[in-house]
C-alpha positions as CSV (number, residue, x, y, z in Angstrom):
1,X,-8.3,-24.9,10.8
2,X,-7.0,-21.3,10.9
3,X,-8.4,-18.9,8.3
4,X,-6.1,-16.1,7.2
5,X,-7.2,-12.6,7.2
6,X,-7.9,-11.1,3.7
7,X,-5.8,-8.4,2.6
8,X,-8.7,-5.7,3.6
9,X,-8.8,-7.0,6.9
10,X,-5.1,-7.2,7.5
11,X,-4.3,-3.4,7.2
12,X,-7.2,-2.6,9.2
13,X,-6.9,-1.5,13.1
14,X,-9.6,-0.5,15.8
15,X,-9.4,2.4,17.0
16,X,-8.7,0.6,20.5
17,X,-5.4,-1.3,18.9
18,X,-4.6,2.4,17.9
19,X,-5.5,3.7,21.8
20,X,-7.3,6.8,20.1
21,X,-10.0,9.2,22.2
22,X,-13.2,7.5,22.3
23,X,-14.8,10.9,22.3
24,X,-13.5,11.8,18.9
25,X,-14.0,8.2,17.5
26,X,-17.5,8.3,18.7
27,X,-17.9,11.8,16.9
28,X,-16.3,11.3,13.8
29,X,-18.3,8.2,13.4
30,X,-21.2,9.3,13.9
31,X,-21.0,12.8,11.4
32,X,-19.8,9.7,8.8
33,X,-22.9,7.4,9.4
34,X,-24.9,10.5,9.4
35,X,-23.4,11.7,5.9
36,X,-24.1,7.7,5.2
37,X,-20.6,6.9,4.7
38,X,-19.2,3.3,5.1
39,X,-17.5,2.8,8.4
40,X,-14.1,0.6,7.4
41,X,-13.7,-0.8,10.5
42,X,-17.2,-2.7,10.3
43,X,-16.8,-3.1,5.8
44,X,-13.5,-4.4,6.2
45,X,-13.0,-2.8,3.1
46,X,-13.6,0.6,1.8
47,X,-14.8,3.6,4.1
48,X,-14.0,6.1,6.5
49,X,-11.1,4.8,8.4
50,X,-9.5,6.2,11.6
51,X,-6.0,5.6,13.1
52,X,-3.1,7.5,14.6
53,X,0.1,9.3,13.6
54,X,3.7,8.9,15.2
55,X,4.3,5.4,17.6
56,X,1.8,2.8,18.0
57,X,2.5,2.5,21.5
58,X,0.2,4.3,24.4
59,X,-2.9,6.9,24.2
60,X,-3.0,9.8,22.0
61,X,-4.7,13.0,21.9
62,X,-6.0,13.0,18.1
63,X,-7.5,10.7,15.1
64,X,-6.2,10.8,11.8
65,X,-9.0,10.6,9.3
66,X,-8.4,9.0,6.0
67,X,-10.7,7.1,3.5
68,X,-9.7,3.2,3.0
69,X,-10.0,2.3,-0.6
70,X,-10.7,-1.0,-1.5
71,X,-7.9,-3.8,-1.4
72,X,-8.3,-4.6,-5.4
73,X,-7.7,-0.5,-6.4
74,X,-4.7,-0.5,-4.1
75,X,-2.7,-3.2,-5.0
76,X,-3.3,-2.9,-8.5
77,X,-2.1,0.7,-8.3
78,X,1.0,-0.8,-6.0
79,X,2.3,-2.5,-9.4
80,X,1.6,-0.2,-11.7
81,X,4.3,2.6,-12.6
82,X,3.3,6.1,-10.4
83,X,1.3,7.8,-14.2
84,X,-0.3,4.9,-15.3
85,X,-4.3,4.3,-14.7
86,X,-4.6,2.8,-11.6
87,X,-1.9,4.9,-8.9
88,X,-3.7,8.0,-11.1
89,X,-7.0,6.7,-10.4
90,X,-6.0,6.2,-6.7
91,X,-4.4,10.1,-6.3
92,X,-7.8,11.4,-7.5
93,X,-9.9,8.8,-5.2
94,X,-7.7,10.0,-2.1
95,X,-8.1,14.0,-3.1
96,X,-11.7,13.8,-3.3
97,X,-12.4,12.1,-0.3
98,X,-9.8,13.7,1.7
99,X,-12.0,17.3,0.5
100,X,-15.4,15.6,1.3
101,X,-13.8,14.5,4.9
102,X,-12.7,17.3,5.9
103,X,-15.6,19.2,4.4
104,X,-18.0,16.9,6.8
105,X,-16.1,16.9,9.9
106,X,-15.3,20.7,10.2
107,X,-19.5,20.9,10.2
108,X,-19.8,18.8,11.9
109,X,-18.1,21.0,15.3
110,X,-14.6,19.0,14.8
111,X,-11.2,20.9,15.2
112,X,-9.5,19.5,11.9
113,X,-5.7,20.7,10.3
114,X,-3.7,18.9,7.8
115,X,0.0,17.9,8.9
116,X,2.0,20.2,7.1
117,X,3.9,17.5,6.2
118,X,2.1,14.5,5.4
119,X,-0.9,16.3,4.9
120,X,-3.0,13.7,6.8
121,X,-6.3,14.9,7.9
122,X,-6.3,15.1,11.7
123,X,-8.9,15.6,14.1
124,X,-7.9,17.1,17.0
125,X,-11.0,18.2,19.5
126,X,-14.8,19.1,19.5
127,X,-15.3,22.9,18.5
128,X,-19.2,22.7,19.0
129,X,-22.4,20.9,19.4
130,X,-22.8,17.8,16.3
131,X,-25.6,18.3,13.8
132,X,-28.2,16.3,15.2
């Protein structure tokens, strides 16, 4: 009997489907666990989540940071019209975190920018020594 994924679990990659640096992913997460943020990857549903811009095919030199809201707030803001509660609701969720994000990871001696633009948060080397 096969059991299909759940919708949290079916937009969710590893970092090694999405070939990213191991050194990054291993920094990010840990200035997230650190900050005691949830780690998507091991919720499967809302938390930091890490994956890549451009073609999903070979290595790449950077992580793009974003925070994975859970499944029921995003599909309900899917059907809703773009100024009603829920997409609003959803805009605010994904400013906030976006400033907390890159807040934590720029102390934490990460090299972030924003794509000028999509404006996803990017992580693109070490700068200095992590926290702890």
């Amino acid at each position: 009997m096969e059991i299909s994924a759940t919708p949290a679990t079916s937009r969710l990659r590893t970092p090694e489907e999405h070939q990213l640096p191991a050194y990054l992913v291993e920094r990010i997460y840990h200035a997230a666990r650190l900050a005691g943020l949830p780690l998507a990857i091991e919720t499967g549903d809302a938390g930091v989540y890490l994956e890549r811009e451009g073609p999903l095919a070979g290595p790449t030199d950077h992580v793009v940071v974003s925070w994975h809201v859970p499944d029921h707030l995003f599909l309900t803001a899917m059907d809703q019209p773009l100024q009603a509660p829920a997409p609003t609701f959803l805009n605010a969720v994904y400013q906030a975190t976006d400033h907390v994000l890159t807040t934590l990871l720029d102390n934490s001696g990460l090299e972030t920018r924003h794509h000028p633009r999509t404006g996803a948060l990017t992580v693109l080397g070490i700068t200095g020594p992590p926290p702890t």
